[in-house]
C-alpha positions as CSV (number, residue, x, y, z in Angstrom):
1,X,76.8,52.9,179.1
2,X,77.3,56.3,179.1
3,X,76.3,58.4,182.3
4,X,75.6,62.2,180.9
5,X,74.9,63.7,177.6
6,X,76.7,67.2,177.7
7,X,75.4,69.5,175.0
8,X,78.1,71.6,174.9
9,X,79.7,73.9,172.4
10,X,80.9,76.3,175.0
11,X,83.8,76.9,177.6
12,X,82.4,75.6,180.5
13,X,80.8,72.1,178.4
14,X,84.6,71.8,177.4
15,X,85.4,72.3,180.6
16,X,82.5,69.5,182.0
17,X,83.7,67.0,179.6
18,X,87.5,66.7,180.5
19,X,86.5,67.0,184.1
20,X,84.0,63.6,183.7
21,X,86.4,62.1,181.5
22,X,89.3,62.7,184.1
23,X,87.0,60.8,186.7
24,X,86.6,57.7,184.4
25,X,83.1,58.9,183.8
26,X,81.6,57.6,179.6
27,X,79.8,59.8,178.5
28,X,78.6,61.4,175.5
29,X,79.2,65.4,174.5
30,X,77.1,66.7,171.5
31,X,78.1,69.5,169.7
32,X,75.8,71.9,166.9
33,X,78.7,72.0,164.2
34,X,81.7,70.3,163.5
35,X,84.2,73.1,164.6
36,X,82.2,72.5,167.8
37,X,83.7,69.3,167.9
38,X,87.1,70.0,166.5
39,X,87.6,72.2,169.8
40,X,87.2,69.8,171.8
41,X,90.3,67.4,172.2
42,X,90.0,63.1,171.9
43,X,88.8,62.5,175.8
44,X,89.0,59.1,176.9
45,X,85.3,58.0,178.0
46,X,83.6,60.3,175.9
47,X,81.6,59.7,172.6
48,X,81.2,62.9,170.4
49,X,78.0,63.9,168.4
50,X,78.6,66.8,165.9
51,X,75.4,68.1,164.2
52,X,71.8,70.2,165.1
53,X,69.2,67.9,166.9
54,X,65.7,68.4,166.8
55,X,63.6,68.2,170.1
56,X,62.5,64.4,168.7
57,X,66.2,63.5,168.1
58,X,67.7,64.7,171.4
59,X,64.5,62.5,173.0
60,X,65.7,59.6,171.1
61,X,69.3,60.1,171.9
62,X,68.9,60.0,175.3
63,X,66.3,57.0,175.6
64,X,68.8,55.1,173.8
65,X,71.8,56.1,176.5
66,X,69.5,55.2,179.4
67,X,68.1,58.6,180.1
68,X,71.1,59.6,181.9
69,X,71.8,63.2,183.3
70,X,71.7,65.7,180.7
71,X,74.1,68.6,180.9
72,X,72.5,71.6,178.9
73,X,76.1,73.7,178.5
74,X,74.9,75.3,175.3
75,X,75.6,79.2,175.1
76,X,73.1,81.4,176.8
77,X,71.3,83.1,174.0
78,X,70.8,79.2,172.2
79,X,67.3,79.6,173.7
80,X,65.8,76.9,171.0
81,X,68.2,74.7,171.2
82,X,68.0,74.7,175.3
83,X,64.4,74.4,175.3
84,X,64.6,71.5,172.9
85,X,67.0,69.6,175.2
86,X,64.7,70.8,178.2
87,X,61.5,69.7,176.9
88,X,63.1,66.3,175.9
89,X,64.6,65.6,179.0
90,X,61.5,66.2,180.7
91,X,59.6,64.1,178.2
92,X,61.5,60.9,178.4
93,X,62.2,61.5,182.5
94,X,66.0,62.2,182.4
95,X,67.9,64.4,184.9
96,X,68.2,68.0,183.4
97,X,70.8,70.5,184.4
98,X,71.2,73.4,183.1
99,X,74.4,75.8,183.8
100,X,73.9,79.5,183.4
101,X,76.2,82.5,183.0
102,X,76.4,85.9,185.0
103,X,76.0,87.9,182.0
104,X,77.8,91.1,183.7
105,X,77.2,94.2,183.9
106,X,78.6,97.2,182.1
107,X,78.1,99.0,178.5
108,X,77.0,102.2,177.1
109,X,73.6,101.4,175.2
110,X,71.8,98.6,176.2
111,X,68.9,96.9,174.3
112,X,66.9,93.5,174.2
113,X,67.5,92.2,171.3
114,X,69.6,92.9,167.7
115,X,66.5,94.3,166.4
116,X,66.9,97.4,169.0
117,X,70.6,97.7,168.5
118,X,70.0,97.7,164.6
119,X,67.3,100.6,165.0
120,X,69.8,102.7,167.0
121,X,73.0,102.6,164.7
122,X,70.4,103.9,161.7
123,X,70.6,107.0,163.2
124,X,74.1,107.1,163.5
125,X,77.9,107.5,161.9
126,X,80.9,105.3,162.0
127,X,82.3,102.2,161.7
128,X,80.2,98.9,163.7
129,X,82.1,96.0,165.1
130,X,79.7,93.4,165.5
131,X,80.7,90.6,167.8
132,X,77.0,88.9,168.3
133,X,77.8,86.0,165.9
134,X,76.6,85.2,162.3
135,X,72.8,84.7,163.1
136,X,71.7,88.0,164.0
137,X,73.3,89.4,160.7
138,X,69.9,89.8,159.2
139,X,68.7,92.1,161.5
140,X,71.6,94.9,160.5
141,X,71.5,94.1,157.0
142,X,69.0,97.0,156.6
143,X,71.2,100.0,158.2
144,X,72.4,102.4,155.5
145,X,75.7,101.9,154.7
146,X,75.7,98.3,156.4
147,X,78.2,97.1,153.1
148,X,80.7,99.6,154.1
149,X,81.0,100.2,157.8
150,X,79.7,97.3,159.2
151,X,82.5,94.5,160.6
152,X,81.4,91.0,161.7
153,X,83.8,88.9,163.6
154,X,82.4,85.2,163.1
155,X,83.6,81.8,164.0
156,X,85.8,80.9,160.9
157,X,82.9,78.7,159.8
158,X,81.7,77.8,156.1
159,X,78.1,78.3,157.3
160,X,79.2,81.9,159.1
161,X,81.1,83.2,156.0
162,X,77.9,82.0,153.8
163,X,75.9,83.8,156.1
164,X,77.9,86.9,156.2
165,X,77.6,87.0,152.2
166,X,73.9,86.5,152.2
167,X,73.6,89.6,154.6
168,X,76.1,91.7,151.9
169,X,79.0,91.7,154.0
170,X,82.5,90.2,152.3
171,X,86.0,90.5,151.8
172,X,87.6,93.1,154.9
173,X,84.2,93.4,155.9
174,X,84.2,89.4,157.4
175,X,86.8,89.0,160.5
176,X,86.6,85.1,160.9
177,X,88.4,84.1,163.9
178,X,87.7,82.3,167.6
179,X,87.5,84.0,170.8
180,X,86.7,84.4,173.5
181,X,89.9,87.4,172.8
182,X,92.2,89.4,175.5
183,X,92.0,93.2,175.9
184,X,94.9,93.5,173.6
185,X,93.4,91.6,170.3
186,X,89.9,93.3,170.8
187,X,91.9,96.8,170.8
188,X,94.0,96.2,168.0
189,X,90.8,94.9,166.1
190,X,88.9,98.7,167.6
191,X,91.9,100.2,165.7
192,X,92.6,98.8,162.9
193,X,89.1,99.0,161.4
194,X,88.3,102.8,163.0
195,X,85.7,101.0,165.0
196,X,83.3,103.2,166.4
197,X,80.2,101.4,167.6
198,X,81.0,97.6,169.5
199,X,77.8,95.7,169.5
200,X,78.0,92.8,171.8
201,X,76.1,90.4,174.0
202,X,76.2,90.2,177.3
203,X,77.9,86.8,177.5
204,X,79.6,87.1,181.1
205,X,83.1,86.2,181.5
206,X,83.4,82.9,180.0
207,X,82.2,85.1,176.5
208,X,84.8,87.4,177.1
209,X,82.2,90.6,177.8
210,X,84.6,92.3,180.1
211,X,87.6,92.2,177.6
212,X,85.3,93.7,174.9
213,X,84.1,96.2,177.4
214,X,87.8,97.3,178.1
215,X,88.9,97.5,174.7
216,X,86.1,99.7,174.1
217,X,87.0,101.9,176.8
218,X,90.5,102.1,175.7
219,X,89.6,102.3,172.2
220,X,86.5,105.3,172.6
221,X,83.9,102.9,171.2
222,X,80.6,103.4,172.5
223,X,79.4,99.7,173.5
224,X,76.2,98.7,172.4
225,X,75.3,95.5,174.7
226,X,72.1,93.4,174.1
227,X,70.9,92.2,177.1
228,X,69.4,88.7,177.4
229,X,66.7,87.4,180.5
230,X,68.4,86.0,183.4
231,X,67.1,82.2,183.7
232,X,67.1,79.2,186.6
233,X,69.9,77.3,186.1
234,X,73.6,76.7,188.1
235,X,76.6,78.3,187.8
236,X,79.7,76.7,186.5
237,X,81.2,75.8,189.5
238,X,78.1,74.5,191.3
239,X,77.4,72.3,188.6
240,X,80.9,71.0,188.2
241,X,80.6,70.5,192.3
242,X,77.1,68.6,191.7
243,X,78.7,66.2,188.9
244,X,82.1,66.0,191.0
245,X,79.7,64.7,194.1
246,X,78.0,62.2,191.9
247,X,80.6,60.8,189.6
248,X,84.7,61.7,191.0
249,X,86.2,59.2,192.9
250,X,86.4,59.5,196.4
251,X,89.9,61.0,197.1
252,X,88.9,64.0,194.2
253,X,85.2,64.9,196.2
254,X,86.7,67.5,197.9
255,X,89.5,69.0,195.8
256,X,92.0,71.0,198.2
257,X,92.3,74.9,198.2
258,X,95.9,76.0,196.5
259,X,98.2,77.9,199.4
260,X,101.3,79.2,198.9
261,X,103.2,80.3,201.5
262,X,106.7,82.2,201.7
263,X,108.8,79.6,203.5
264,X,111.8,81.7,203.7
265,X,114.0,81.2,206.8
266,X,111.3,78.6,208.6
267,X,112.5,75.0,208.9
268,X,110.3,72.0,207.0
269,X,110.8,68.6,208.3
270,X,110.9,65.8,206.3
271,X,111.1,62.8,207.1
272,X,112.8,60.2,204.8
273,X,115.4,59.3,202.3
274,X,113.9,57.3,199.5
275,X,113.1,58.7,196.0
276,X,110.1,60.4,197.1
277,X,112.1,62.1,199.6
278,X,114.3,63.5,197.4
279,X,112.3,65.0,195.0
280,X,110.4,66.6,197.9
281,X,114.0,67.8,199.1
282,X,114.8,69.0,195.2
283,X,112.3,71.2,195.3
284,X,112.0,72.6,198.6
285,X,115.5,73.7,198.8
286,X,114.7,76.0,196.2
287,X,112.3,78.2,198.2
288,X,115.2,79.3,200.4
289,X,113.5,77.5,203.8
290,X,115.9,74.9,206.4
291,X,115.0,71.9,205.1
292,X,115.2,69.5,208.2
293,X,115.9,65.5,207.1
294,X,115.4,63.1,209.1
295,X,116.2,59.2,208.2
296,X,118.6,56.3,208.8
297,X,120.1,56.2,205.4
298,X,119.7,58.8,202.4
299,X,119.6,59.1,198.6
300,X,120.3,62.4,198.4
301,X,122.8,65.2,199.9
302,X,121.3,67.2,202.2
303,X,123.3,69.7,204.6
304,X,120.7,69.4,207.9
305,X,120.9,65.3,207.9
306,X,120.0,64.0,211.4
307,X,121.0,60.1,210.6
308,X,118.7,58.1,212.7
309,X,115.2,56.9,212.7
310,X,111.8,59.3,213.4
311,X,111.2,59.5,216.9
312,X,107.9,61.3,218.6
313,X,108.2,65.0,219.2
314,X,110.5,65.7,215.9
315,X,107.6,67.7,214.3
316,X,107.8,70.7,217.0
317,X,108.7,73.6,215.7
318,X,108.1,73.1,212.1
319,X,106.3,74.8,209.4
320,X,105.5,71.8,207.2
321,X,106.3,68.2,207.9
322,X,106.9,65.9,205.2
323,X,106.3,62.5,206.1
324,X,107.5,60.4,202.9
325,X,109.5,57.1,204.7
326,X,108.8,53.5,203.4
327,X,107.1,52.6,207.0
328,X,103.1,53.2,206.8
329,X,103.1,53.3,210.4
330,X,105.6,55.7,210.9
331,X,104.2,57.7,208.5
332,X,100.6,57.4,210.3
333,X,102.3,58.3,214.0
334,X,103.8,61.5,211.7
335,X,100.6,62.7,210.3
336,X,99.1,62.1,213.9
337,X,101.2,64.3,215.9
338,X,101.1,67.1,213.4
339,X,97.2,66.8,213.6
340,X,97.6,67.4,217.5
341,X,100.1,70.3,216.9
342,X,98.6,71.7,214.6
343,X,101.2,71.3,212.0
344,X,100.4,71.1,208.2
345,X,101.6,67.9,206.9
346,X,101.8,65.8,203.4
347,X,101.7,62.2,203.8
348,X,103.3,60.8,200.4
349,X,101.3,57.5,200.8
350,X,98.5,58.4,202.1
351,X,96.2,61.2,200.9
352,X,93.5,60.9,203.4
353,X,95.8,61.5,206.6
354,X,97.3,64.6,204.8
355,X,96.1,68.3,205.7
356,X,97.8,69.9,202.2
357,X,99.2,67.8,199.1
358,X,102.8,68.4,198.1
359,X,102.5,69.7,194.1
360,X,104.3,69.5,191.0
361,X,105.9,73.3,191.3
362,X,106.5,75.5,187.9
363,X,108.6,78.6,188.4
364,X,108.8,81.2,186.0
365,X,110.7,84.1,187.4
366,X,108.3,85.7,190.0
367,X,105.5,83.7,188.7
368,X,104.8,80.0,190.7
369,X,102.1,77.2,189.7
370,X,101.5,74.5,191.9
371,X,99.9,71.5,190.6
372,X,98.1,68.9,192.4
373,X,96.0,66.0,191.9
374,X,94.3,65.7,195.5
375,X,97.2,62.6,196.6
376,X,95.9,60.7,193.4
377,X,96.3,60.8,189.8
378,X,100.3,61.2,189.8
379,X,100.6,60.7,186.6
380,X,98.0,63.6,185.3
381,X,99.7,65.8,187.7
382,X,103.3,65.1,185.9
383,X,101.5,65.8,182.3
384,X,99.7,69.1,183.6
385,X,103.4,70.2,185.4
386,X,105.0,69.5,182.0
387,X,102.6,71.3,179.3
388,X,103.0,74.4,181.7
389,X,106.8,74.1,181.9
390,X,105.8,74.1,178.1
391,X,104.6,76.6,178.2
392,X,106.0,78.9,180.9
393,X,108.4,81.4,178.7
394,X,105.1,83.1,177.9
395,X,104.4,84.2,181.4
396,X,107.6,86.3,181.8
397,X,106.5,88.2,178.5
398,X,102.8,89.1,179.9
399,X,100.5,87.4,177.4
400,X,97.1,86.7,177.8
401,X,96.9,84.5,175.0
């Protein structure tokens, strides 16, 4: 049974979804199109619905799924479509949450609606960039020279190109691509078409409303924002904090704040000489610190190797302790002294008697990610270290891609 409908279509639905399906949660995510869909990757736990519901169909959907909590992560200007899922909701007595966006502040002109913004480019020159989306095409169709200096970047969408045509833009005219888009790709956009009039909703930073903003700057486009009504609802991360209370097991409640300190010349202690040990060692060495080992036998070669067993009072003087032996009680009596000193210390068995989580670490040059699962899902934590090593060339070279 599932336990939340997420209407998504957005960033931070995307974003909702992989965090309830990383939990274990079944739910169901419903997207207006197919592309919608196609965005989202296979999650395990969630069923996908592609395809525009009615206020009757959305009621329906969730009596059948038990009337469980209904997400409402549609985009912020999808006022019917919210209101349809809000209305339903309240008519079959299901849970509704509904996640809002800062929309920002910032832009030259600024009007309510595409109707205003329309009615203030008739009275000018230049070529118009509109980034708004394919529905509010029919309100520019009517500015002079709309054919020739208007440019509408769309989702690469049958239904957005048909929609562009029926407004009387085609060919160069149609930019079909996905966003939200770095500085860089909105600028060369600016350039290439002699852009000089951005038209844009405020859709905060999840919409990419800064980047435009920037590019505009950079570019001397005057910005023509539409505004929208600001409306009750949660932020991103207080709704993921609400769902992570309710649903995420009880080790991920209270995910830990990333740290990262220089380590350079202060001793860590660690305490062990198994296979976890080791790869604690591995690492640590690299981060030019005195790595301390203490242990009756190891696996590994280690310089500073006191062979004997752990003995109360090792921890002084240390700027991390490590306590990763094959003895839960020795590795209790660890995590206990450092609590008294004051010491941070990662407990490889035991999550709940550690004060920070040792991560999966990805260097690239300057540039360090630390990955952790909260002393839980190891082996998410491997697969999130390994797409970044992936990944990781990219850094060096300063995309924002």
């Amino acid at each position: 049974m599932n336990k939340a409908v997420i209407f998504g279509g957005t960033s931070e639905g995307r974003a909702l979804a992989e965090a309830l399906s990383g939990w274990g949660v079944p739910f169901l995510y419903c997207a207006a199109t197919e592309y919608g869909g196609q965005v989202l990757p296979a999650l395990p736990g969630m069923t996908l619905h592609c395809g525009r519901l009615s206020q009757g169909e959305i009621e329906a959907l969730l009596r059948s799924a038990g009337c469980p909590l209904a997400v409402d992560a549609t985009h912020p200007y999808a006022k019917e479509a919210s209101g349809n899922i809000r209305r339903a909701a309240e008519s079959c007595g299901a849970e509704y949450l509904r996640l809002t966006r800062d929309g920002g502040a910032g832009g030259d002109i600024l009007v309510p609606d595409a109707a205003a913004a329309a009615a203030y480019l008739t009275a000018t020159e230049g070529n118009v960039l509109l980034a708004t989306g394919a529905k509010e095409l029919p309100a520019f169709a009517g500015v002079p020279g709309f054919g020739e200096r208007f440019f509408a970047r769309v989702l690469p969408l049958e239904a957005s190109l048909a929609a562009c045509r029926q407004a009387g833009l085609s060919g160069r005219q149609v930019i079909a691509m996905q966003g939200p888009f770095s500085v860089q790709m909105n600028l060369a956009l600016l350039r290439e078409h002699q852009i000089r009039y951005l038209v844009t909703k405020a859709s905060g930073r999840a919409g990419g409303f800064a980047e435009k903003l920037e590019a505009a700057r950079q570019a001397g486009a005057v910005t023509v924002v539409i505004g929208r009504q600001e409306e009750e609802g949660l932020s991103f991360g207080r709704a993921l904090q609400l769902l992570r209370e309710r649903f995420a097991p009880e080790g991920e409640k209270h995910p830990a704040f990333p740290v990262f300190l220089r380590l350079a010349g202060r001793t860590v202690l660690l305490v062990g000489g198994g296979a976890v040990a080791a790869r604690r060692y591995r690492v640590l060495e690299r981060f030019d610190c005195r790595v301390r080992v203490i242990a009756p036998q190891i696996t590994f070669g280690c310089a500073d190797w006191e062979q004997r067993p752990y003995r109360p009072g090792d921890c002084a003087g240390a700027a991390l302790v490590i306590a990763a032996t094959d003895d839960r009680q020795v590795n209790r009596q660890i995590a206990q002294e450092c609590r008294q000193a004051g010491i941070p210390v990662s407990v490889a068995d035991c999550g709940e008697e550690s004060s920070f989580f040792f991560p999966a670490v990805v260097e690239q040059g300057a540039l360090v990610a630390g990955i952790s699962s909260g002393g839980g899902d190891y082996t998410r934590t491997r697969r999130a270290a390994a797409w970044l090593r992936r990944h990781a060339a990219q850094w060096a070279e300063g995309s924002d891609e």
